[in-house]
C-alpha positions as CSV (number, residue, x, y, z in Angstrom):
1,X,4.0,30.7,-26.8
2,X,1.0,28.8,-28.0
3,X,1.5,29.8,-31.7
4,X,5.4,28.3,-31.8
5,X,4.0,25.0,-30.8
6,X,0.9,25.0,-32.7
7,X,3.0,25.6,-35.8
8,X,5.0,22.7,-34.7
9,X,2.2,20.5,-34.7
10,X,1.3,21.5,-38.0
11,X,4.6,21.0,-39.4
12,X,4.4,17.7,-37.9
13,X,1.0,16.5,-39.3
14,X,2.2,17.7,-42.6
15,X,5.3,17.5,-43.2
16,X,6.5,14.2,-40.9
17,X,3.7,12.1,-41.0
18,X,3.5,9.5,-42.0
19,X,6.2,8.8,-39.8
20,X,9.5,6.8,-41.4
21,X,9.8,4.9,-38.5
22,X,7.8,5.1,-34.9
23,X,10.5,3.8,-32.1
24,X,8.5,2.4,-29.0
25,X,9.9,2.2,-25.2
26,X,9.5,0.2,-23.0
27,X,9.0,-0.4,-18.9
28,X,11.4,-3.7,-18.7
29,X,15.0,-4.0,-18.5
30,X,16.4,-1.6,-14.8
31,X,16.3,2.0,-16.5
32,X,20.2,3.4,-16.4
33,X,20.9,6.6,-13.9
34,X,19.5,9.6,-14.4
35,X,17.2,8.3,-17.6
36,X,13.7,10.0,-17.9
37,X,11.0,7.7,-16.2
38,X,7.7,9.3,-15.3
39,X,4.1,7.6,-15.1
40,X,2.6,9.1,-18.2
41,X,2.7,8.6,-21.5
42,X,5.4,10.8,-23.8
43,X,5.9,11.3,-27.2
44,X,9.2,12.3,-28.9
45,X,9.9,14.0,-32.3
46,X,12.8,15.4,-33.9
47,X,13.0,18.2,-36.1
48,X,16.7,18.1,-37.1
49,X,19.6,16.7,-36.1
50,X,20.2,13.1,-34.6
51,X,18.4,12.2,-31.5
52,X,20.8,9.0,-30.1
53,X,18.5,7.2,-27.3
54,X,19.1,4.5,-24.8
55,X,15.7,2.2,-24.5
56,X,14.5,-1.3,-23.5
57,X,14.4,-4.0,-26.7
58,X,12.5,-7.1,-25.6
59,X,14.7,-9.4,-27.9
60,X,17.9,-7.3,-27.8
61,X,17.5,-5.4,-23.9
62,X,19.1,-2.6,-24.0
63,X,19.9,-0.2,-26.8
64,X,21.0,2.7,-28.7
65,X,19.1,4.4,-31.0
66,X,19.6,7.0,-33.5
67,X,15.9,8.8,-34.1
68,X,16.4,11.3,-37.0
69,X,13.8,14.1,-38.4
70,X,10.7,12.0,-39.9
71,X,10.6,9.3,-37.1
72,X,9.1,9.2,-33.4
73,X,9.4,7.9,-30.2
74,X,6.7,6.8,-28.4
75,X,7.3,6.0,-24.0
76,X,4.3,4.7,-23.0
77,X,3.3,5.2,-19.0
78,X,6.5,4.4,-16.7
79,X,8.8,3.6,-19.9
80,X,11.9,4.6,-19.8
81,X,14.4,6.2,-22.2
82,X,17.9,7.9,-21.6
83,X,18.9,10.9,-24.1
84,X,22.6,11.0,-25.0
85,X,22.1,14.7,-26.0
86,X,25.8,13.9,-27.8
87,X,24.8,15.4,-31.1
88,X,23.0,18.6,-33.0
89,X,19.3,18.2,-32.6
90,X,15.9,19.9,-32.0
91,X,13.2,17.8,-29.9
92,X,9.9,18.7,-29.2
93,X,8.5,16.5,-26.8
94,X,4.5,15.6,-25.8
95,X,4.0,15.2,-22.0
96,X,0.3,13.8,-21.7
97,X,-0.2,14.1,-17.8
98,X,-3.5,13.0,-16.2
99,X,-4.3,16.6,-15.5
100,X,-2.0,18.7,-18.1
101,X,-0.5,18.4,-21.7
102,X,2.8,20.0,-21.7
103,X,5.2,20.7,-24.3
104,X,8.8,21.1,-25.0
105,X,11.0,22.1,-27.4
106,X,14.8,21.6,-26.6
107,X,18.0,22.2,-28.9
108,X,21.0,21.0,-28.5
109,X,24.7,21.6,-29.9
110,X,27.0,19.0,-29.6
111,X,30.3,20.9,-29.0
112,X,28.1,23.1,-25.9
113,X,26.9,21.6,-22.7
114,X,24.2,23.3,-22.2
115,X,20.6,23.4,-24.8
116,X,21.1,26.7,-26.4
117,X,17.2,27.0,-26.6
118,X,14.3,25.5,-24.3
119,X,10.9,26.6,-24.8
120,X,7.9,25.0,-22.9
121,X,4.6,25.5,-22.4
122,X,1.3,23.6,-21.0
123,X,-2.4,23.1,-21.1
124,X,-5.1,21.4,-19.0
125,X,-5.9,18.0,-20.1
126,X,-9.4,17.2,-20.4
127,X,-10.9,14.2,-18.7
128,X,-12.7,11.5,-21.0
129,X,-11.4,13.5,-24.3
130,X,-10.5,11.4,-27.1
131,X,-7.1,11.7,-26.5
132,X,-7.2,9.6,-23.5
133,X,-8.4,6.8,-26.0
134,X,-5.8,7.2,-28.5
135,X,-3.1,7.2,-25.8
136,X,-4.8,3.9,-24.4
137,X,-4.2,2.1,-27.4
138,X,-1.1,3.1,-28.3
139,X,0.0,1.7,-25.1
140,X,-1.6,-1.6,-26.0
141,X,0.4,-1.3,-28.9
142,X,3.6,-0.9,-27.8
143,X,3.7,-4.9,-26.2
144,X,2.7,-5.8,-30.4
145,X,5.6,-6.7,-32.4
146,X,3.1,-6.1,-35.6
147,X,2.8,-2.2,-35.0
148,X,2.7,-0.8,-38.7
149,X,0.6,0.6,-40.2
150,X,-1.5,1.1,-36.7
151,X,1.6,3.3,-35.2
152,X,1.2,5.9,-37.9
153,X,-2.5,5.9,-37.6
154,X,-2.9,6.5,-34.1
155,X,0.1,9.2,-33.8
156,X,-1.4,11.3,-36.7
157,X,-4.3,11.3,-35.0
158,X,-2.8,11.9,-31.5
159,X,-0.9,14.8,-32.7
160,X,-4.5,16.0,-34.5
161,X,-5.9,16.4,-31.0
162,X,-3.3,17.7,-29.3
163,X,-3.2,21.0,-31.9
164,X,-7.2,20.8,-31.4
165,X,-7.1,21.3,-27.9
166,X,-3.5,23.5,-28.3
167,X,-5.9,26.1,-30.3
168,X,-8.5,26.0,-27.7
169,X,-6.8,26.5,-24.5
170,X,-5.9,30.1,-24.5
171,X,-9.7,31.5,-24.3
172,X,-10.3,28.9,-21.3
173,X,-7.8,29.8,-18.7
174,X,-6.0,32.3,-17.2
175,X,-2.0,32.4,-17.3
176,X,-1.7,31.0,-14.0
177,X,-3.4,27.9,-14.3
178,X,-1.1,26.7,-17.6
179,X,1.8,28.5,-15.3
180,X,1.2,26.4,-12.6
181,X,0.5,23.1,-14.4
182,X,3.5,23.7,-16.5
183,X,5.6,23.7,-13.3
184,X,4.5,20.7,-12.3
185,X,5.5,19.2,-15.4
186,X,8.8,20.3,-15.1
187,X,8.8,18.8,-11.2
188,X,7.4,15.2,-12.5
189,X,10.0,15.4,-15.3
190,X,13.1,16.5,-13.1
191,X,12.5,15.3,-9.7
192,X,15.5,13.3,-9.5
193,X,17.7,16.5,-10.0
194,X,18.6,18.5,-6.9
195,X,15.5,21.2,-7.8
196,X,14.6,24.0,-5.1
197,X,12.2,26.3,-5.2
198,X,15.2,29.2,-6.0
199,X,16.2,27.0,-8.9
200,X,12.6,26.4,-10.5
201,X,11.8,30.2,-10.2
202,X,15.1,31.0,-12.2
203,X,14.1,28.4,-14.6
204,X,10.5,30.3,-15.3
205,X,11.8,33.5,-14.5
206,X,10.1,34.5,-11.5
207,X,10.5,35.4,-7.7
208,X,10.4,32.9,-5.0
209,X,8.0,34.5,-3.2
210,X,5.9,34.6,-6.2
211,X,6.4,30.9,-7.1
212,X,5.6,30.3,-3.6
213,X,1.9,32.2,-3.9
214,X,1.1,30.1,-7.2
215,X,1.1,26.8,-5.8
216,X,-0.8,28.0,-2.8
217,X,-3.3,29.4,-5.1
218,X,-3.5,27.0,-7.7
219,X,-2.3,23.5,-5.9
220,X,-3.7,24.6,-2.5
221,X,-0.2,23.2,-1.4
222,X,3.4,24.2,-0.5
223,X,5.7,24.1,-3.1
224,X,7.8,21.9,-1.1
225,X,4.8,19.2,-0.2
226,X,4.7,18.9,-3.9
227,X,7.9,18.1,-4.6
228,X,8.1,15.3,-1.7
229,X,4.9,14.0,-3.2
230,X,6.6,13.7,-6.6
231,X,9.5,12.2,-5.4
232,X,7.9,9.2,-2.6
233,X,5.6,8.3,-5.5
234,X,8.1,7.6,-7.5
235,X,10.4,6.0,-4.6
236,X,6.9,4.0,-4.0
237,X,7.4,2.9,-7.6
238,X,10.8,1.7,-7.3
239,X,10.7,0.1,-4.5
240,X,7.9,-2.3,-5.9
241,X,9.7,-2.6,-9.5
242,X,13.6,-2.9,-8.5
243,X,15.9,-4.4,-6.3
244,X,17.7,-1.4,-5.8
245,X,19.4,-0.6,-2.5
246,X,17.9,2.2,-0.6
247,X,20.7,4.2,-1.2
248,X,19.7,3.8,-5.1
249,X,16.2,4.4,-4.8
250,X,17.0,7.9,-3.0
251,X,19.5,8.9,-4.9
252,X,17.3,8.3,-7.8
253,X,14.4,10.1,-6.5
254,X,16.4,13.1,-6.2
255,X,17.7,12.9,-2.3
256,X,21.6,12.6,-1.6
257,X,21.0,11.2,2.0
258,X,19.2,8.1,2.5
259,X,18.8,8.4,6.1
260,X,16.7,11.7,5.4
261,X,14.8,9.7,2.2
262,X,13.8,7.2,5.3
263,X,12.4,10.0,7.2
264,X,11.1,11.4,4.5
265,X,9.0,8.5,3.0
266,X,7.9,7.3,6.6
267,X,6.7,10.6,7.5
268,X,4.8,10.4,4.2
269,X,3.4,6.8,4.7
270,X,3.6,5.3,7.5
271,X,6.2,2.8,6.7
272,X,9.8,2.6,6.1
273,X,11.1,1.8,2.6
274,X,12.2,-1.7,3.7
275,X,8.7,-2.3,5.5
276,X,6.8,-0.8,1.9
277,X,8.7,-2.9,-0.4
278,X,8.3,-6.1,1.9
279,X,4.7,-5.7,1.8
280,X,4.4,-4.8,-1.9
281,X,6.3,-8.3,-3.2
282,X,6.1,-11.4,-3.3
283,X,7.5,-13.6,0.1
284,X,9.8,-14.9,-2.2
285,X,11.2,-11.9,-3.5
286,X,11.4,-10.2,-0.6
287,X,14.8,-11.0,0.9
288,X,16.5,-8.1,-0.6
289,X,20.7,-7.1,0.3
290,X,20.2,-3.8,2.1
C-alpha cells in the first residue's frame, strides 16, 4: 500500500509542483453540518477531476471553491472545509496527526453516490522531525494575505518529507501499529458519523473481535473509550468556539441524543456541557439560549 502513495508523492513533487494555486482554510466563520473539522493540520490535492469546496474567506466568509489538478488546499489545525463531492475527481489527502501521518486517496463519480475507490494507509509521526516545522509555518501563513511564492516553497518541501519518511516506515513497524494508527485516523476524521465498532471493522475488513484485540494491544484502551474521547474533545471544542445549542454540539459530535451526550461528557469531565462552556468564556458571553 506504501508504494501507491509513494508514487503519488512523486507524481506530486514532479509533476504538480509548483502548485498553480495553493487554496488556504481557515478556523473563522461557524463551519456548515457535517464539514470536516479536526485539530490537525491537512493537506488536499487533486489529481483529476474538479474538487468544489466550501471554506472560510476573511473578506468574502464563506465560499465555494473549485480546486482542479495542479492546485492545493491547505486546512491548517481546526480549519474547516466542506467537500461537495458533486463532480468526477481523485483526492489524495495528508492527515498530519500529532502521533500518525495518514493518507487517503478517494475517487469520486458524480452520477454514483458512493466513492468508487478509497485507499488509505498510515505511518507514525515522528516527534521534533522537520515536518513539524514546516507544518508550523505554514500555519503562520495561512493568517498572511501575501502567501506566494512562500506557499509553494513550504508545500514542495512538506510533501519532500512526507515521501522521506513514507519510504522509511515499512522497515520500522510492524502491520499493527500503522493498522492501528490508521484507525484512529479514520475515528478523528469521522467521529461525527454514527461509527461502531461493527462498522469500522467492515470498513478495514476485519472481525470485531479482532478490531477489539488491536486497540487493547496497541492503545491499551477499549475501542469504545476511544471513540468517546474523540468525540468530548471535540464537543470540548465547540462548546468553547460556538454558540451552538447542546442539541448542535451533540449531534455534531456524532450523538443523536443530547440527553445521553450530557451523560456522556459529565461522566468524562466532571461537568455538564452548560457548566464547561460557562467556565471556558467570557462573563459576558456566557448567557447562551439553551
Amino acid at each position: 500500500m506504501s508504494l501507491i502513495f509513494t508514487q503519488l508523492l512523486i507524481d506530486a513533487i514532479n509533476e504538480q509542483a509548483p502548485f498553480e494555486q495553493v487554496w488556504f482554510a481557515s478556523e473563522q466563520g461557524v463551519p456548515p453540518s457535517f464539514s470536516y473539522q479536526v485539530n490537525f493540520p491537512r493537506l488536499e490535492l487533486v489529481f483529476s477531476g474538479e474538487y468544489v469546496n466550501q471554506v472560510w474567506d476573511k473578506e468574502q466568509g464563506s465560499q465555494e471553491i473549485r480546486i482542479l489538478p495542479g492546485q492545493a488546499l491547505y486546512i491548517p489545525p481546526n480549519g474547516w472545509n466542506k467537500p461537495q463531492w458533486t463532480t468526477d475527481c481523485s483526492v489524495l489527502s495528508l492527515l498530519f496527526g500529532k502521533r500518525q501521518l495518514g493518507f487517503s486517496l478517494v475517487s469520486k463519480r458524480r452520477e454514483e453516490p458512493d466513492f468508487f475507490d478509497v485507499q488509505k494507509h498510515s505511518i507514525m509521526a515522528r516527534a521534533g522531525h522537520v515536518t513539524e516545522h514546516i507544518l508550523a509555518a505554514l500555519n503562520v501563513l495561512t493568517e498572511d494575505p501575501d502567501r506566494s511564492p512562500t506557499d509553494n516553497h513550504l508545500l514542495l518541501a512538506l510533501l519532500t518529507s512526507a515521501q522521506q519518511l513514507l519510504g522509511t516506515s515499512a522497515t520500522e513497524r510492524p502491520r499493527g501499529a500503522d493498522l492501528f494508527h490508521g484507525i484512529c485516523i479514520y475515528i478523528q476524521e469521522n467521529f461525527h458519523r454514527p461509527i461502531s465498532r461493527d462498522s469500522i471493522a467492515h470498513r478495514f475488513n476485519l472481525s470485531a473481535s479482532h478490531l477489539s484485540h488491536l486497540f487493547r494491544e496497541q492503545g491499551h484502551m477499549r475501542l469504545a473509550d476511544y471513540i468517546s474521547w474523540v468525540r468530548i474533545d471535540r464537543a470540548k471544542f465547540m462548546l468553547k468556539k460556538y454558540r451552538f445549542r447542546l442539541e448542535e454540539v451533540a449531534n455534531r459530535c456524532g450523538y443523536g441524543d443530547v440527553n445521553y451526550f450530557c451523560r456522556v461528557f459529565k461522566q468524562k469531565t466532571g461537568l455538564t456541557p452548560t457548566q464547561y462552556r460557562d467556565l471556558s468564556q467570557p462573563q459576558e458571553s456566557a448567557s447562551l439560549v439553551e
